[in-house]
N, C-alpha and C positions, 0 to 999 in steps of 0.2 A: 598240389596233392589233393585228389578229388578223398570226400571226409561226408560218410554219412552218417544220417544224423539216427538217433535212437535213443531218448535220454532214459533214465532210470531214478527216480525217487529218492534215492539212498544218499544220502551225503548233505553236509552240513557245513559250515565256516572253520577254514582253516586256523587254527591258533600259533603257527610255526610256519617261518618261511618254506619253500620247496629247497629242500638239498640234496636229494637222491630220487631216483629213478627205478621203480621196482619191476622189474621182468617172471609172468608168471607161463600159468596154459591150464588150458580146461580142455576136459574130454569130450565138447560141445562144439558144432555150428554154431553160427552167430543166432541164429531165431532160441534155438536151445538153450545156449547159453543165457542169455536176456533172459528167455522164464526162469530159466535155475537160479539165478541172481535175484530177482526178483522174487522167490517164492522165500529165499532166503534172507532176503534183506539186507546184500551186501550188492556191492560195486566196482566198476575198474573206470578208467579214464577211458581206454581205448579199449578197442578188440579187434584183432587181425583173422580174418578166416583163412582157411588154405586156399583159396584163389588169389589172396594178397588183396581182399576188399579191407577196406578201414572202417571202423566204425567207432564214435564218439558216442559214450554211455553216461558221462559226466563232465561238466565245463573244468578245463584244468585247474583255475583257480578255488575249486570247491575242493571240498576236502572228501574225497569215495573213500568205500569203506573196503577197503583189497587188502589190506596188510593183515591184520589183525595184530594181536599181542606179538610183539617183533622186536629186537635190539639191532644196531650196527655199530659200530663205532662210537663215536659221540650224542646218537639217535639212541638213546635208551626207553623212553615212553612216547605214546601216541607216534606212532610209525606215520599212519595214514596224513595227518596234516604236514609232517616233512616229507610227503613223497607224491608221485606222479606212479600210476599204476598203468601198465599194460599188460593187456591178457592175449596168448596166441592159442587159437587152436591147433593140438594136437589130438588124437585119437589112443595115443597111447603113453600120454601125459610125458613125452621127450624121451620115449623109449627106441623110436623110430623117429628117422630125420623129420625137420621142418622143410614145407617146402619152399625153392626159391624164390616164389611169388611173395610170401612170406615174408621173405629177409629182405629184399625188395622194397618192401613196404617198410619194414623197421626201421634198415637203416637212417634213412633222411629223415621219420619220422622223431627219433633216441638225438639227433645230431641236431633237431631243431628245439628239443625241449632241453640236452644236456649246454647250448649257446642259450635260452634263452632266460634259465635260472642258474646260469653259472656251476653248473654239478659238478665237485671234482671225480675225476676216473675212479677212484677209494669206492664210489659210493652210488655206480652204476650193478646193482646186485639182482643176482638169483631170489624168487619167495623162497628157497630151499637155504641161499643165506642167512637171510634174519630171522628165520623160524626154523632151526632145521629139525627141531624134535617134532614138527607139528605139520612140516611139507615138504614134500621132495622135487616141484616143479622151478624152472620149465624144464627142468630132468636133463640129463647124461647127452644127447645130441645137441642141444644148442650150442648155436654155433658163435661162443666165445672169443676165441681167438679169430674169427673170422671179424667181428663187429671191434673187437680193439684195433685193429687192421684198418678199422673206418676211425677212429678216434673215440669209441666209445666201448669204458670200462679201461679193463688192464689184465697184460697177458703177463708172460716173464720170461726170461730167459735165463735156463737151466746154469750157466757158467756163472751166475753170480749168488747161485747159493752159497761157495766160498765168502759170500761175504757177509754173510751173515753168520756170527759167532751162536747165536742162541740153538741151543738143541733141546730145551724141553718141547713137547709137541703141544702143551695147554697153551705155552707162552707164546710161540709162535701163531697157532691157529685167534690169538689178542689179536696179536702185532698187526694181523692183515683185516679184522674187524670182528668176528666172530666172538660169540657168548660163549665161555668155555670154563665154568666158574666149580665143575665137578668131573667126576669121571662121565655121568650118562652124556651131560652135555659135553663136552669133549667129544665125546666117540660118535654122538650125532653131527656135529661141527665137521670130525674130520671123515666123514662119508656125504658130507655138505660139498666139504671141499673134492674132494673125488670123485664126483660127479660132475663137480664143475672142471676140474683142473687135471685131471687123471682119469676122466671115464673109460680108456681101455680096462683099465684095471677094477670095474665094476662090472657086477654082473647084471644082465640084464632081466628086468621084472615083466613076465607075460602077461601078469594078471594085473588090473590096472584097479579092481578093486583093493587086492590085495597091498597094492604101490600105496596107496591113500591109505591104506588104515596100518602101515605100517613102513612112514617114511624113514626110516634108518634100524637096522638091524643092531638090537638091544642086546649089549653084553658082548661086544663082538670085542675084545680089545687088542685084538688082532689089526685093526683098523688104525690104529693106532701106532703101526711098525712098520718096517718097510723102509728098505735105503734108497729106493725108490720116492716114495713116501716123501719119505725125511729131507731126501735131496729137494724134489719141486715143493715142499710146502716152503724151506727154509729161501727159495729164489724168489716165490708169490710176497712171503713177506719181506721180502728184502724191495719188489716192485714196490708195494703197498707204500712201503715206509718212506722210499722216496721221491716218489709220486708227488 
């Protein structure tokens, strides 16, 4: 895998092994991108542009600053030192497909860093998972279920939500990793998850400003219902749990 180089300032000494893999996107080309990181003083490991070029922005064993304040599962502080960051450009932050070239590049790319720190599937995440009151990427097209299909992350299938007895939707949206510790966060969580898991059923955001300063629609608790819903969230955690 040809890997150019571009490094970035930003990043310092890991204090936690790597156990998760964080999948984001920026409204940048890769030259674009590099200054806006740069002006701001964060970071990603990698960067995929839509030709499906690679680019290396931080040595994996350093600790980039991509996450920001984030929870997962058992990942509850300092995101950035248990995780590996990749950034894809999109243009309309996952409102419109990624292109092949793209996924191309990802795949082999997610399958050599989830073999070469042992990541369980739980813990190959959207930045819209562990922050979801604070980002909505890599948004509603990524191609999820496509990349479980390669062996990275985790998809589900609908017939075993029978098996899973729990029907609060807080407890559930735990169960598969997800911070859900009030109503707001809740209702950001489960349009976290609806974008990852249920994007027909989102609507889509044209304005990419308005996407960024308003990653999950506040008070909706509406979001929240749905036998729809209820059914694919209670089979997601039912994957998660036995994963």
């Amino acid at each position: 895998m040809q890997i150019k180089q571009h490094p970035l300032p930003h990043f310092n000494e890991r204090k936690k092994p790597v156990s998760a893999l964080v999948l984001h996107c920026s409204a940048f080309h890769e030259a674009e991108a590099y200054q806006s990181y740069d002006d701001a003083g964060v970071s990603t490991h990698y960067f995929i542009d839509e030709d499906g070029c690679l680019t290396q922005m931080v040595a994996e064993e350093k600790r980039a600053w991509h996450a920001g304040v984030a929870s997962w599962r058992e990942i509850i502080e300092d995101f950035n030192s248990a995780s590996v960051g990749i950034e894809l450009c999109n243009m309309s932050l996952g409102e419109t497909p990624y292109t092949q070239a793209q996924i191309n590049t990802l795949i082999p790319l997610c399958q050599e860093i989830i073999k070469k720190y042992h990541i369980l599937p739980q813990n190959v995440v959207a930045h819209s998972d562990i922050a979801p009151m604070r980002k909505m990427d890599p948004g509603m097209t990524f191609p999820w279920q496509e990349l479980a299909q390669n062996g990275i992350g985790l998809w589900y299938d609908v017939k075993n939500a029978d098996k899973n007895k729990e029907n609060d939707v807080g407890t559930l949206l735990k169960q598969i990793g997800y911070k859900a510790d009030d109503e707001e966060e809740t209702i950001a969580a489960a349009y976290a998850f609806r974008r990852r898991f249920l994007p027909e059923e989102v609507q889509i955001v044209g304005n990419v400003r308005e996407l960024i300063e308003h990653p999950y629609p506040q008070g909706k608790e509406s979001l929240l219902q749905g036998e729809k819903f209820l059914q694919t969230l209670k089979a997601v955690a039912y994957s998660f749990e036995q994963a």
